[in-house]
C-alpha positions, 0 to 999 in steps of 0.5 A: 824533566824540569830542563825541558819543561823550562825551555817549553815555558820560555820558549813558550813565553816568548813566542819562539818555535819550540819542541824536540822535533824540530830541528836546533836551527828552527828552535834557536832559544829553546835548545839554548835554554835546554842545554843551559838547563842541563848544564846547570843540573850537572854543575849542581851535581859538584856543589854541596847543595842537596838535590832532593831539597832543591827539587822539594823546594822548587815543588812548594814553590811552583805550588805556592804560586799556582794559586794567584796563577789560577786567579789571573786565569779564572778572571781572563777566561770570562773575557771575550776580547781574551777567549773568543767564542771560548769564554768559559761560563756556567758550572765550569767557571764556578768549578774553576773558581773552587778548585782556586780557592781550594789550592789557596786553602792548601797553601795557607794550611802549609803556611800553617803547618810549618809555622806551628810548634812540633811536639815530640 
């Protein structure tokens, strides 16, 4: 799962062709950041690293930075020279804004929560 979600979002990033319905040829980098992927998840495997940790990591992580994510996106889509005639605007935009800030909220209670003592 994160092998191919990883090579959509290079691929993505760097504007290549991307997708496993093309063919290896059409999707040069993306089969090539797959396979690389894969290949790093198996070696994985052989190393003492825990793979449970390394995906819960890599989850806070990803959550960590969703909020200033969210922030660059909520600030480009009033643009028009960005959007086109798709500028986001009314209620939706203020509903963007809310979800936003309440992403940041979370974070900074998980901040919080793991710096504050545990009682046993």
């Amino acid at each position: 799962m994160l092998a191919g979600s990883t090579a959509y979002a290079i691929g993505e990033g760097r504007r290549c062709p991307v997708g496993l319905a093309r063919k290896p040829r059409q999707a040069m980098a993306f089969y090539s950041v797959l396979a690389l992927s894969v290949g790093l998840g198996v070696a994985l495997n052989f190393t003492p690293i825990d793979p449970i940790k390394t995906l819960y990591w890599s989850a806070v992580i990803n959550g960590v930075l969703a909020a200033p994510v969210m922030t660059v996106l909520m600030l480009l889509v009033r643009r028009r020279d960005v959007m086109g005639k798709l500028v986001v605007e009314g209620w939706l935009y203020w509903l963007g804004w809310a979800s936003t800030a309440a992403m940041a909220l979370c974070i900074v209670g998980m901040a919080v929560s793991m710096l504050v003592p545990r009682s046993s």
